[in-house]
Backbone as JSON, one array per atom type, in Angstrom:
{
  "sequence": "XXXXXXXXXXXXXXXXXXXXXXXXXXXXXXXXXXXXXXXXXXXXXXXXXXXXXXXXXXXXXXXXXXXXXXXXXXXXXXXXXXXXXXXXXXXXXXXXXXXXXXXXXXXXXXXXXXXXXXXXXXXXXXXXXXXXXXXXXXXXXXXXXXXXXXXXXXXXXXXXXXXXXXXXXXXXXXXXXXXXXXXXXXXXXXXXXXXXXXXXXXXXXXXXXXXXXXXXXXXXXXXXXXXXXXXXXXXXXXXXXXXXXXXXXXXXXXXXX",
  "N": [[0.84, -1.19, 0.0], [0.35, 1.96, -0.44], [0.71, 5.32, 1.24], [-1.73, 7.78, 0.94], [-0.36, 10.53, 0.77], [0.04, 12.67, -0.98], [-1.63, 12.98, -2.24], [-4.0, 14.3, -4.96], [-6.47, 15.55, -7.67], [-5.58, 16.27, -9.93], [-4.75, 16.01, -12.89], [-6.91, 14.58, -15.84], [-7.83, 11.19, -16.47], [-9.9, 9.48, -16.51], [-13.17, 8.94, -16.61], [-14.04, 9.31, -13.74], [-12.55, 11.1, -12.42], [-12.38, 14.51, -11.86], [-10.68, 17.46, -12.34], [-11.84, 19.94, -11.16], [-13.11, 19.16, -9.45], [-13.06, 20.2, -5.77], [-10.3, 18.66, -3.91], [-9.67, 16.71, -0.56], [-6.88, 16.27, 0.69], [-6.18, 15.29, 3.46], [-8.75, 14.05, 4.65], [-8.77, 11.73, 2.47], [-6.11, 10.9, 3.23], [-7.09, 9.7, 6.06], [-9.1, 8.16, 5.41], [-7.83, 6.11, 3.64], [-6.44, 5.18, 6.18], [-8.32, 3.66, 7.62], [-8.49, 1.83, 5.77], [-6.42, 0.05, 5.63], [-5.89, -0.03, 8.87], [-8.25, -1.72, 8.92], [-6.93, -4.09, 7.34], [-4.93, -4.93, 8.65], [-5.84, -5.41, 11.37], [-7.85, -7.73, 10.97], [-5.48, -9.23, 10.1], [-3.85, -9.37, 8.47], [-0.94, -8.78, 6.72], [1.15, -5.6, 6.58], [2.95, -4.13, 3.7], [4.39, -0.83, 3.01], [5.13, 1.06, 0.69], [7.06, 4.24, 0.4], [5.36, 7.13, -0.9], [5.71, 9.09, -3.75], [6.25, 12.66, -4.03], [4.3, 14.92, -6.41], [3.19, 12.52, -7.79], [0.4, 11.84, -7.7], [-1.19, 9.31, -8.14], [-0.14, 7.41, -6.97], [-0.69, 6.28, -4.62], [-2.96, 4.5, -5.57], [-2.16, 1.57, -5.32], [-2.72, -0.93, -6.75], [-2.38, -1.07, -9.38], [0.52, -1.09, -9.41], [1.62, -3.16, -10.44], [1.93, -6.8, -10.72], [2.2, -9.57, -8.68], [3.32, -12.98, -8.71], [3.55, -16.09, -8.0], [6.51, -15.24, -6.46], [7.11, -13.52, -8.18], [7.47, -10.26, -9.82], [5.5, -8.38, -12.4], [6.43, -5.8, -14.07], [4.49, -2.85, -14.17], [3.48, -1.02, -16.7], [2.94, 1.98, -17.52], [-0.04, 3.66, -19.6], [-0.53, 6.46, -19.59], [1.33, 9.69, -19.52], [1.34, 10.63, -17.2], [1.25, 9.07, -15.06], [3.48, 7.24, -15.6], [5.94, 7.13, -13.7], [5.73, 6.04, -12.28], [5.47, 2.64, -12.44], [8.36, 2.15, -12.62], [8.99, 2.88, -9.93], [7.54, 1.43, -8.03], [8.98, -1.09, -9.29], [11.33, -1.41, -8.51], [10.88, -0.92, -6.05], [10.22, -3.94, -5.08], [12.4, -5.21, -6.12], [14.34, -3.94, -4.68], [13.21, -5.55, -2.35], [13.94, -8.25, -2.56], [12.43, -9.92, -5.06], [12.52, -11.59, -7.86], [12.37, -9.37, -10.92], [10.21, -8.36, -13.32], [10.54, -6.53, -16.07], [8.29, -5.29, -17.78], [7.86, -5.31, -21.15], [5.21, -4.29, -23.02], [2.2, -2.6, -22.83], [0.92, -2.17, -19.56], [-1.56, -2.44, -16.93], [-0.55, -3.51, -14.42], [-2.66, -4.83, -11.57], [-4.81, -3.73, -11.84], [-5.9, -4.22, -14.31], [-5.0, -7.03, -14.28], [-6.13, -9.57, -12.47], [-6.05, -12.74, -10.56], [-7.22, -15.58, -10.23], [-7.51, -18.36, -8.27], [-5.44, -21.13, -10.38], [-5.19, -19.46, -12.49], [-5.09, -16.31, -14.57], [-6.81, -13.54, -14.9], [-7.81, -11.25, -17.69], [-7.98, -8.1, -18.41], [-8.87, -6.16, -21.24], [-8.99, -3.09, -23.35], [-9.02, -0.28, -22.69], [-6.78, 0.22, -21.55], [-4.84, -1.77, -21.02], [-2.7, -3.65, -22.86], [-3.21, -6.29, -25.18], [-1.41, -7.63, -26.09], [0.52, -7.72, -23.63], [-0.98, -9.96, -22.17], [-0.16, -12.25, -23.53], [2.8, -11.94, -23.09], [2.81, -11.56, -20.29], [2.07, -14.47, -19.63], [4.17, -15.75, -20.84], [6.11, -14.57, -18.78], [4.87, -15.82, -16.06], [4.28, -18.61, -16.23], [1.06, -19.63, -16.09], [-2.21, -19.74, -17.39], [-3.51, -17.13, -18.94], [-6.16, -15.34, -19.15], [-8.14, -13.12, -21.46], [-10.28, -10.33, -21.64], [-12.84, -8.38, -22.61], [-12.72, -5.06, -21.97], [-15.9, -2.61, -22.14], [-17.42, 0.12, -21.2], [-16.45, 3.07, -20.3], [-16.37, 4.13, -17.78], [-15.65, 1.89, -16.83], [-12.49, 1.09, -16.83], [-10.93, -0.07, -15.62], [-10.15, -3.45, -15.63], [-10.57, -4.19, -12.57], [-12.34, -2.84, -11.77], [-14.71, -3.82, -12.65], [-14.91, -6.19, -11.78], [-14.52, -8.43, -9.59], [-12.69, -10.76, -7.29], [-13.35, -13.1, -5.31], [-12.29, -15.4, -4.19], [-10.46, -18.71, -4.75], [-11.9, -19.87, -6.86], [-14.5, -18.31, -7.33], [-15.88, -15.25, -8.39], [-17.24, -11.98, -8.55], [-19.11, -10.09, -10.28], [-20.15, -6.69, -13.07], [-21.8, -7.67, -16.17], [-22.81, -6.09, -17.82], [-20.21, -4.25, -18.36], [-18.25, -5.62, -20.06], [-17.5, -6.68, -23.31], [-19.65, -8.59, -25.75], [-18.75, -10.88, -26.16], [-16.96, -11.6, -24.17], [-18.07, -11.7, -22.09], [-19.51, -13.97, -22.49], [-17.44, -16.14, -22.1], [-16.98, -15.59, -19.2], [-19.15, -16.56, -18.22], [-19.52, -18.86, -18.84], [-16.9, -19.45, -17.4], [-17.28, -19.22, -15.02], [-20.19, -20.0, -13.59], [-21.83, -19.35, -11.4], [-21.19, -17.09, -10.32], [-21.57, -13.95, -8.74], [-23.71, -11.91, -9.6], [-23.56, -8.15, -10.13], [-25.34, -5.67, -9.7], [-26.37, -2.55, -11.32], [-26.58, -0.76, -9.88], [-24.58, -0.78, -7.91], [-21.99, -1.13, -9.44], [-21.59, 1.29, -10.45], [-20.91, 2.85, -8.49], [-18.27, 2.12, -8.0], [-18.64, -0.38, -6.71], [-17.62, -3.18, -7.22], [-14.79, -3.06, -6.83], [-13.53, -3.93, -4.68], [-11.7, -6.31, -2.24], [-11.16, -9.1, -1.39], [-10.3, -11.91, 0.92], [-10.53, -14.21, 1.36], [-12.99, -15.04, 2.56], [-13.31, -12.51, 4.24], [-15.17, -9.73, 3.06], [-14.2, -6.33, 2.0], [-15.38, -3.6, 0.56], [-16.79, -0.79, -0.97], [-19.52, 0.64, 0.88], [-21.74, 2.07, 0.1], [-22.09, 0.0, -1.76], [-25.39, -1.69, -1.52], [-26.81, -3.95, -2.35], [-24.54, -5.64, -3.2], [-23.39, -6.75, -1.05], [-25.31, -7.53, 0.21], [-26.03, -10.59, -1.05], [-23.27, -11.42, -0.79], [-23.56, -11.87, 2.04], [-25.26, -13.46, 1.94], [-24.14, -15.86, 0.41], [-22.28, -16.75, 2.01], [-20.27, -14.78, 2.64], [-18.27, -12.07, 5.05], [-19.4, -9.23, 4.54], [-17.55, -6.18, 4.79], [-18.01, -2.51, 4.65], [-15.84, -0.4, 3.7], [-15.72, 3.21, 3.47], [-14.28, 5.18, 0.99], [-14.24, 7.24, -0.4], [-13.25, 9.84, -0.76], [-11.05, 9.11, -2.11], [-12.23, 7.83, -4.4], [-12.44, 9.96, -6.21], [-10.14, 9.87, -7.57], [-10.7, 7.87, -9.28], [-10.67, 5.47, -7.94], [-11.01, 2.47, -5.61], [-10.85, 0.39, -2.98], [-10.02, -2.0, -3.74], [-8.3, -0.88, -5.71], [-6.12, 0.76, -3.9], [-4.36, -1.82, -3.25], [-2.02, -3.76, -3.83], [-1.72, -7.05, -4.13], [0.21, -9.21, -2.62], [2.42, -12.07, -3.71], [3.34, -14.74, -2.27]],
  "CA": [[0.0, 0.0, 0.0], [0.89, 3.87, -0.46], [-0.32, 6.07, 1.74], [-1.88, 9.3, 0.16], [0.35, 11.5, 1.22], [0.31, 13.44, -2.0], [-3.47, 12.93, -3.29], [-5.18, 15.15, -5.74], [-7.21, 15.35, -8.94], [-4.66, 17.08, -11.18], [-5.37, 15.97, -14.24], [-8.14, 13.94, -16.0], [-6.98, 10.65, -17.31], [-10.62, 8.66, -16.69], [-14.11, 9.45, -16.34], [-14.48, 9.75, -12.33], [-11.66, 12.78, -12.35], [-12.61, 16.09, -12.91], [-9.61, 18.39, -11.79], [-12.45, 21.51, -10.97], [-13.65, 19.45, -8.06], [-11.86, 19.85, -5.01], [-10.3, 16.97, -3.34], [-9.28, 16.69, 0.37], [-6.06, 15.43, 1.15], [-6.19, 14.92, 4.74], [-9.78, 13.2, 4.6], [-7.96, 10.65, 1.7], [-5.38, 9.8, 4.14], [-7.78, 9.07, 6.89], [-10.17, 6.68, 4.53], [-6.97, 5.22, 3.65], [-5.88, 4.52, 7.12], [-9.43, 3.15, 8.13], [-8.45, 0.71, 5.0], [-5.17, -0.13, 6.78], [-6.0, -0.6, 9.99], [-9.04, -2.95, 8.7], [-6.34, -5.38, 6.96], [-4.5, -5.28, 10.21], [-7.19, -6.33, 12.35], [-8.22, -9.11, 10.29], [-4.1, -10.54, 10.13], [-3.26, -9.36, 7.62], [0.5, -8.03, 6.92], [0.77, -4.51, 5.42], [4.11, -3.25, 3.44], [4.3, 0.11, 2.75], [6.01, 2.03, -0.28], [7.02, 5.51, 0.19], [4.95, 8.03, -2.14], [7.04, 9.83, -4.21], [5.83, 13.71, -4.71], [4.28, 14.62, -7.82], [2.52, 11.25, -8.36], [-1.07, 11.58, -6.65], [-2.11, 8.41, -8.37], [0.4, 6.46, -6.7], [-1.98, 5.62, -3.47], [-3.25, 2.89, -5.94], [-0.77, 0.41, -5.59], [-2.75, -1.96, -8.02], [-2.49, -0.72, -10.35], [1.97, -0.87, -9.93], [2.27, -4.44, -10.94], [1.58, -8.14, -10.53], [3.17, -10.63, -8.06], [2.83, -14.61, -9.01], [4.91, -17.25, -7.36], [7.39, -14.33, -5.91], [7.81, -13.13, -9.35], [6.96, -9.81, -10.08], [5.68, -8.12, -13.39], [6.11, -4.66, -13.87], [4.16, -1.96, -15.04], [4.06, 0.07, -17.9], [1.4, 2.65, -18.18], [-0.71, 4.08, -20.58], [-0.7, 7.86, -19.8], [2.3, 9.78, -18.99], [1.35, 11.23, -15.87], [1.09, 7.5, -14.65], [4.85, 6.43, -16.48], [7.22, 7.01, -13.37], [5.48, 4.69, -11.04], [5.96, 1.54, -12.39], [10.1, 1.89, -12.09], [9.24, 3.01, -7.93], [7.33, -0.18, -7.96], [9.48, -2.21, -9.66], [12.36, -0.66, -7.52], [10.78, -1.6, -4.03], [10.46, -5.14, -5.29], [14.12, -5.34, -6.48], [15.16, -3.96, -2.74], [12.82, -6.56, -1.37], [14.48, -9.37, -2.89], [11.6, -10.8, -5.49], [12.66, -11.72, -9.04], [11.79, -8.74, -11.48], [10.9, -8.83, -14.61], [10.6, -5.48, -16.64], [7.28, -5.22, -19.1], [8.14, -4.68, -22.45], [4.15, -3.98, -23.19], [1.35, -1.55, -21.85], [-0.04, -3.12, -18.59], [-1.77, -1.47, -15.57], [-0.94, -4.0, -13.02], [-3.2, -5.86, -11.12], [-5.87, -2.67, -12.3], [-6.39, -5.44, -15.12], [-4.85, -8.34, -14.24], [-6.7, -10.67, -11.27], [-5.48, -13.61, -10.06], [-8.03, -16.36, -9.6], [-6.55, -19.64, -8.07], [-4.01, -21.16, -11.0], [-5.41, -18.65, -14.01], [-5.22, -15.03, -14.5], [-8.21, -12.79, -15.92], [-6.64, -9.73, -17.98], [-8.5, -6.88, -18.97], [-8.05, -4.94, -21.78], [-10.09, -2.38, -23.75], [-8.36, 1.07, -22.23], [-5.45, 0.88, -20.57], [-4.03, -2.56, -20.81], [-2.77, -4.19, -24.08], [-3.72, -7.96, -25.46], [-0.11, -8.39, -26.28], [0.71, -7.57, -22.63], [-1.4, -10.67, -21.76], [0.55, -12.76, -23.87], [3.4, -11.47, -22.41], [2.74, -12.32, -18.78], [1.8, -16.12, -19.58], [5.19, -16.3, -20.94], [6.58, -14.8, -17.69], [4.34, -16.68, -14.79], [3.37, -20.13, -17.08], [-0.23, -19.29, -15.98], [-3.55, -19.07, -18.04], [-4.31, -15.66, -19.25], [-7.87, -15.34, -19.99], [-8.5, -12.29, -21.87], [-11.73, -10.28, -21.11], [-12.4, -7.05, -23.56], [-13.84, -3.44, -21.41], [-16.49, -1.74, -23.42], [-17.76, 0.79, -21.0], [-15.31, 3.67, -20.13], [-16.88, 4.28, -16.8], [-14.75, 0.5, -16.06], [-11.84, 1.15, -17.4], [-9.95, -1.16, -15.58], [-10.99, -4.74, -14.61], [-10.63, -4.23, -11.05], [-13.77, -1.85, -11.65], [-15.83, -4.13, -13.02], [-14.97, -7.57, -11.35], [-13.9, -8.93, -7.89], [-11.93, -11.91, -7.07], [-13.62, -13.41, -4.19], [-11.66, -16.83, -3.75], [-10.0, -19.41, -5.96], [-13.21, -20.45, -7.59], [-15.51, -17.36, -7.54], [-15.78, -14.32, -8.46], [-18.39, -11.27, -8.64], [-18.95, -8.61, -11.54], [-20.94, -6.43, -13.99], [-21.74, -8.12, -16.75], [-22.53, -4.64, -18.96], [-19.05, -3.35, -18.29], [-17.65, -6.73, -20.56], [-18.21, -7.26, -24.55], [-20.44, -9.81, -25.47], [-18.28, -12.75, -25.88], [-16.15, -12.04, -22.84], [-19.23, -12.59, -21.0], [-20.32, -15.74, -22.52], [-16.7, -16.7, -21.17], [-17.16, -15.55, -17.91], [-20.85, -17.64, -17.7], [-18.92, -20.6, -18.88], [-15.88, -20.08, -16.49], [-17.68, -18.61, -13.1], [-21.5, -19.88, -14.07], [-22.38, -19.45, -10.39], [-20.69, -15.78, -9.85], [-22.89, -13.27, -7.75], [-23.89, -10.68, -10.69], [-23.83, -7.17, -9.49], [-26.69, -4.67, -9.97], [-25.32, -1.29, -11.78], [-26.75, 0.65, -8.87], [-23.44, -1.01, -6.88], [-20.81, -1.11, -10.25], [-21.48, 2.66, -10.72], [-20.13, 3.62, -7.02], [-16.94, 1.08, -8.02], [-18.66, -1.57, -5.65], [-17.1, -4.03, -7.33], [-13.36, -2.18, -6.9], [-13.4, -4.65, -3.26], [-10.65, -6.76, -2.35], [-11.6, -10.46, -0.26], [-9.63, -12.9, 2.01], [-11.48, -15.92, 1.01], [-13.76, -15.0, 4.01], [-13.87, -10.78, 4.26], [-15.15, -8.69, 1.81], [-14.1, -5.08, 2.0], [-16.07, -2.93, -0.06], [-17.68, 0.35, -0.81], [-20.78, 0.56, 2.05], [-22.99, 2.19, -0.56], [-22.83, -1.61, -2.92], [-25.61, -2.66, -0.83], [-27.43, -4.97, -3.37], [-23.59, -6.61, -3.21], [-23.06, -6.98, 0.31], [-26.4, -8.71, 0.77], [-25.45, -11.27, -1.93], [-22.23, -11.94, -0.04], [-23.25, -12.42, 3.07], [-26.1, -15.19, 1.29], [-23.36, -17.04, -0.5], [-21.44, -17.04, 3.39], [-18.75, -13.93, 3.16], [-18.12, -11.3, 5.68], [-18.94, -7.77, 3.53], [-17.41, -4.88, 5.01], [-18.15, -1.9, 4.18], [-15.16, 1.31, 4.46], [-15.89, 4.44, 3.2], [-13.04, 5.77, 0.06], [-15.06, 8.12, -0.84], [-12.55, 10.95, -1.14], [-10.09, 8.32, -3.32], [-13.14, 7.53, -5.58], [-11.99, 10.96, -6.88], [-9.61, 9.65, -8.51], [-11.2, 6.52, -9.84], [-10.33, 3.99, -7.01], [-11.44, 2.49, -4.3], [-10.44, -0.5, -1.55], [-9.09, -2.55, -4.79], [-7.07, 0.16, -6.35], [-4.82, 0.82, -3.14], [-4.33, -2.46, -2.53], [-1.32, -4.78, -4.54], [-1.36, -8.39, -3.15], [1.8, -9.62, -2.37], [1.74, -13.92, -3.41], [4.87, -15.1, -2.07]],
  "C": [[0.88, 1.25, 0.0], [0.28, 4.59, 0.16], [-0.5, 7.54, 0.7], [-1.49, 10.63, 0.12], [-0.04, 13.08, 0.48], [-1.31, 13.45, -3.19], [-3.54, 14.18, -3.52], [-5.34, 15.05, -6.65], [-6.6, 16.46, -9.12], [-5.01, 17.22, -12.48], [-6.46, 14.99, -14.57], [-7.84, 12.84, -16.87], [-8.53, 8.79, -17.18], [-11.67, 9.32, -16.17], [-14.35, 10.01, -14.32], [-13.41, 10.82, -12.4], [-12.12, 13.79, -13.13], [-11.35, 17.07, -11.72], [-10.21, 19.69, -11.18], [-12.35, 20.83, -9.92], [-12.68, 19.46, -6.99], [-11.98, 18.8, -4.31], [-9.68, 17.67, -1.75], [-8.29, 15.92, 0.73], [-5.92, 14.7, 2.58], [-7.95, 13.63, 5.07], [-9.51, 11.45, 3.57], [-6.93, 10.09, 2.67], [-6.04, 9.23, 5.23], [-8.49, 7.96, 6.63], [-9.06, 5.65, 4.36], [-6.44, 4.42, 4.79], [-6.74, 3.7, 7.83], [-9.11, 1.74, 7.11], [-7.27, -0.23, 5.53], [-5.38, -0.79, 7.44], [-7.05, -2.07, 9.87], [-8.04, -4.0, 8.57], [-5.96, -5.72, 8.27], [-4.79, -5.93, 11.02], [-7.49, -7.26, 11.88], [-7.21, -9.91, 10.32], [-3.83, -10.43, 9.19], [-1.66, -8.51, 7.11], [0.44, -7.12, 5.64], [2.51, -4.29, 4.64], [4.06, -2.38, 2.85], [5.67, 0.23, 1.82], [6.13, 3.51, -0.11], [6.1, 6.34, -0.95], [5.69, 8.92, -1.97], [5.65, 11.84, -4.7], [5.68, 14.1, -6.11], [4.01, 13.63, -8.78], [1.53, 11.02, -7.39], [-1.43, 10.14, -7.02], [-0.88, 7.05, -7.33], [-0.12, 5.69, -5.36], [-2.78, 4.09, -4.44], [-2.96, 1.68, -6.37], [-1.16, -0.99, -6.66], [-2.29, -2.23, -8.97], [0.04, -1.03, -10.86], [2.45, -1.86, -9.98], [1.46, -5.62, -10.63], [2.56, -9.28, -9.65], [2.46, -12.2, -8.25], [3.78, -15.38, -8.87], [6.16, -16.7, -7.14], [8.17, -13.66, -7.5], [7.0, -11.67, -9.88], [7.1, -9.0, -11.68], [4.83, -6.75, -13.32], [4.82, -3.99, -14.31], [3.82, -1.13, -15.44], [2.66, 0.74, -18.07], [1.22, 3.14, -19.07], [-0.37, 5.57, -21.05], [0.73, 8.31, -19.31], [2.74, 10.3, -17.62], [1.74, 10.08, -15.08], [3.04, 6.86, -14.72], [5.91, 5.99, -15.23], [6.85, 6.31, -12.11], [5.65, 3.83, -10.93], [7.53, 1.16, -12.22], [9.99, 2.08, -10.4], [8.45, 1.58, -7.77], [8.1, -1.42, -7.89], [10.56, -2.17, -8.67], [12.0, -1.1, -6.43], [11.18, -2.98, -4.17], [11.74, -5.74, -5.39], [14.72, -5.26, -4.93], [14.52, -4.92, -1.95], [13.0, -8.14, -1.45], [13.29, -10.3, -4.06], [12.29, -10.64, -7.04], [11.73, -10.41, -10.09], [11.47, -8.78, -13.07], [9.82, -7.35, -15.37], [9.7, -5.82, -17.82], [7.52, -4.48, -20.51], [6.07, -4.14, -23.21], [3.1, -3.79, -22.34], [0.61, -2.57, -20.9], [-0.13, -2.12, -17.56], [-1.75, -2.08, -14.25], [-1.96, -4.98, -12.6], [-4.58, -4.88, -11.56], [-6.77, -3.6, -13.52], [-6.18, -6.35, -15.12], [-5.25, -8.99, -12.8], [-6.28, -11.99, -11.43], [-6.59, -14.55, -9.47], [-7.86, -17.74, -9.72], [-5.6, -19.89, -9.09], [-4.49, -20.04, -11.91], [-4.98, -16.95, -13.58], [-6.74, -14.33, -15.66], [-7.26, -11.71, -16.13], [-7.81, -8.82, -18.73], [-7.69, -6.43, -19.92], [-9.39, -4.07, -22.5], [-9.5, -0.56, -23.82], [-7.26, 1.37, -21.95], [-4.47, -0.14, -20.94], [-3.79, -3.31, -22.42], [-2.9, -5.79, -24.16], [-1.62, -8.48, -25.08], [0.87, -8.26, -24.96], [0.29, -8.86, -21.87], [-0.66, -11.87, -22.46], [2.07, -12.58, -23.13], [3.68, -11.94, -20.61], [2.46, -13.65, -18.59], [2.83, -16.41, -19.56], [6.07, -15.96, -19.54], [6.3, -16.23, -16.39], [4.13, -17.91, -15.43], [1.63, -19.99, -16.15], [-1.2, -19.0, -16.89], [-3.74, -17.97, -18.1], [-5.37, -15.8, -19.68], [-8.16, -13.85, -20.33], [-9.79, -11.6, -21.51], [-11.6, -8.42, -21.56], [-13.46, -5.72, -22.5], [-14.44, -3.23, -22.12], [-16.78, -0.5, -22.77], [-16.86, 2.19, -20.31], [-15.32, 4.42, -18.71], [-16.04, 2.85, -15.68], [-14.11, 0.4, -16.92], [-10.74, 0.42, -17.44], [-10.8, -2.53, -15.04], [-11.63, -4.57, -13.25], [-11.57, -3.0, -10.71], [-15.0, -2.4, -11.72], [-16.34, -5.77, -12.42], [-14.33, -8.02, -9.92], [-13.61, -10.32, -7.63], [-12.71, -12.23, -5.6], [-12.85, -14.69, -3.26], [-11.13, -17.24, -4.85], [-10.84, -19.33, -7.09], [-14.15, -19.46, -8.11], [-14.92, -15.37, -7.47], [-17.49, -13.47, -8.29], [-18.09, -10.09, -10.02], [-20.35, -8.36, -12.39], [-20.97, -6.87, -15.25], [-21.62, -7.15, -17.73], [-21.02, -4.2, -19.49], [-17.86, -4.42, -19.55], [-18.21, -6.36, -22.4], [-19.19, -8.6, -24.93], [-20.0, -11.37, -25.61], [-17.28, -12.8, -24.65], [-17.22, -11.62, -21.84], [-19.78, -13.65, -21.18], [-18.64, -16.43, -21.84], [-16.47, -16.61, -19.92], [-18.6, -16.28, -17.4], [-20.42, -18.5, -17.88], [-18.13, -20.99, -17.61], [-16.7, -20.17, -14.92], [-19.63, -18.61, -13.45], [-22.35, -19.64, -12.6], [-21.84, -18.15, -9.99], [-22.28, -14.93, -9.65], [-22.55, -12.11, -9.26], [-24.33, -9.14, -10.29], [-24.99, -6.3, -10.42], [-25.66, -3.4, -10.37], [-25.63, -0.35, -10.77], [-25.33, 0.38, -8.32], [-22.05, -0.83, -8.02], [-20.4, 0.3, -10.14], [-20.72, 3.21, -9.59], [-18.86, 2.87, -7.16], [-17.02, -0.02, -6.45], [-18.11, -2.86, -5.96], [-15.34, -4.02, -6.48], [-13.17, -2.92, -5.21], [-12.19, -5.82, -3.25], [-11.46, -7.98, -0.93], [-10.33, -10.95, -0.52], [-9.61, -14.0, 1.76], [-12.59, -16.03, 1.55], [-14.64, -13.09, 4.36], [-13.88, -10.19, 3.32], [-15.19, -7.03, 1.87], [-14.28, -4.48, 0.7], [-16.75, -1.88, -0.29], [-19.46, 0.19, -0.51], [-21.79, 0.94, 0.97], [-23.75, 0.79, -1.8], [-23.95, -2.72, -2.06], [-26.24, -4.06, -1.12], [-25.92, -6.45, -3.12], [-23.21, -7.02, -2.13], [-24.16, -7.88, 0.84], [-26.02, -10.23, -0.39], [-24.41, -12.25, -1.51], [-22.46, -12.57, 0.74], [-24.56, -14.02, 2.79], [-24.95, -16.19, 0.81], [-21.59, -17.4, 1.18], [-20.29, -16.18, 3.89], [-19.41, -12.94, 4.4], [-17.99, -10.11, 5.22], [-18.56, -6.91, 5.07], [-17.12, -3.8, 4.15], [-16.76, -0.73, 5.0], [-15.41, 1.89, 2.89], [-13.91, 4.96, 2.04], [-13.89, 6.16, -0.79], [-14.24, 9.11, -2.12], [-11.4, 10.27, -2.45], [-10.86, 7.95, -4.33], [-13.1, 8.72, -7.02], [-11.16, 11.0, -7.82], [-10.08, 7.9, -9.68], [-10.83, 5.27, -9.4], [-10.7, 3.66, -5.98], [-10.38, 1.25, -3.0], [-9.34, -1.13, -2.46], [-7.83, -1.53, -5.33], [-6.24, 0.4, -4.88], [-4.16, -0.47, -2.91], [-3.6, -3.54, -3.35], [-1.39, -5.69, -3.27], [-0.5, -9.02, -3.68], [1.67, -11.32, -2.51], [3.19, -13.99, -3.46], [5.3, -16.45, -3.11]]
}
């Protein structure tokens, strides 16, 4: 995680940013630390990256790579405001001893790439390129399953879909093209299907345990859902980080040793 040291809506590089409105830095680090302390409490181990000044987006550590069997894969963004994060990324990793391996093609991280038991799901559509997904099979030997954005409102996967466990997932089906939803009814024919009242607030944008689901409080259609199929939703508040187009998911790289 990154704390927000340095949050604000600067520029406009996806629909939820508008640079007029104002943002609150001090209210962003507090939501953030309520996200924090949650993992904490639950057992979960945090490692922090310095934020570097002059990179507000860097609070959404998803988005600054992929770790798979202690191997991490950088990456390379889209926009240029975005560009000098994935080297501080890749850079912690390097000082923390994990095998690196430098993306020769556009990827946003875990922002499009999810991790569900042996496979990977990869977004693309906006941000992330196909030949990026090729690309990372040949790193991790893992399944890439492709899965095309259409709506620009879910620009990255991790907007439109949620990893809940090995086996299951949750997501908007709209936010997909129409054949990478007949492959998501084939792969996950039992996934909880979110209502767009909960996609639109980035209720998907939640990050689970196997067991807790931390999530934006207003997805309540998705939180009842959960706790039917046996999880633990919690709801925190990243309100003020929704400003930039992220929520619980977007701060939140998971570390797979």
């Amino acid at each position: 995680m990154c704390r927000p040291t340095h949050f604000t809506v600067s520029y406009e590089i996806n629909p939820w940013m508008h640079p007029t409105v104002p943002t609150d830095t001090d209210l962003a680090v507090a939501q953030w630390q309520e996200l924090h302390d949650t993992y904490v409490r639950l057992g979960h181990r945090i490692e922090l990256i310095d934020p570097v000044e002059g990179l507000p987006d860097m609070v959404y550590a998803a988005n600054g790579g992929l770790v798979s069997d202690g191997v991490m894969y950088t990456a390379k963004f889209t926009y240029p405001q975005r560009m000098p994060e994935g080297p501080a990324y890749a850079q912690w990793f390097t000082d923390h001893g994990y095998r690196v391996h430098t993306a020769t093609e556009t990827n946003e991280g875990e922002g499009d790439i999810l991790t569900v038991g042996d496979y990977v799901l990869a977004g693309t559509g906006f941000r992330t390129s196909t030949a990026s997904h090729t690309e990372l099979q040949e790193v991790i030997g893992k399944p890439v399953i492709t899965l095309r954005l259409v709506d620009p409102r879910f620009y990255h996967l991790d907007t439109a879909l949620m990893v809940l466990s090995d086996t299951e997932i949750a997501y908007y089906p709209e936010a997909f093209s129409e054949g990478s939803r007949r492959v998501l009814e084939r792969l996950f024919p039992d996934a909880i299907v979110a209502t767009e009242a909960d996609a639109v607030v980035l209720g998907l944008n939640g990050v689970s345990d196997g067991r807790h689901v931390i999530h934006n409080p207003r997805a309540t259609d998705l939180a009842a859902a959960l706790s039917e199929r046996g999880f633990e939703p919690i709801g925190i508040d990243t309100s003020e980080l929704l400003k930039g187009g992220g929520g619980a998911k977007c701060c939140t790289l998971e570390i797979r040793a």
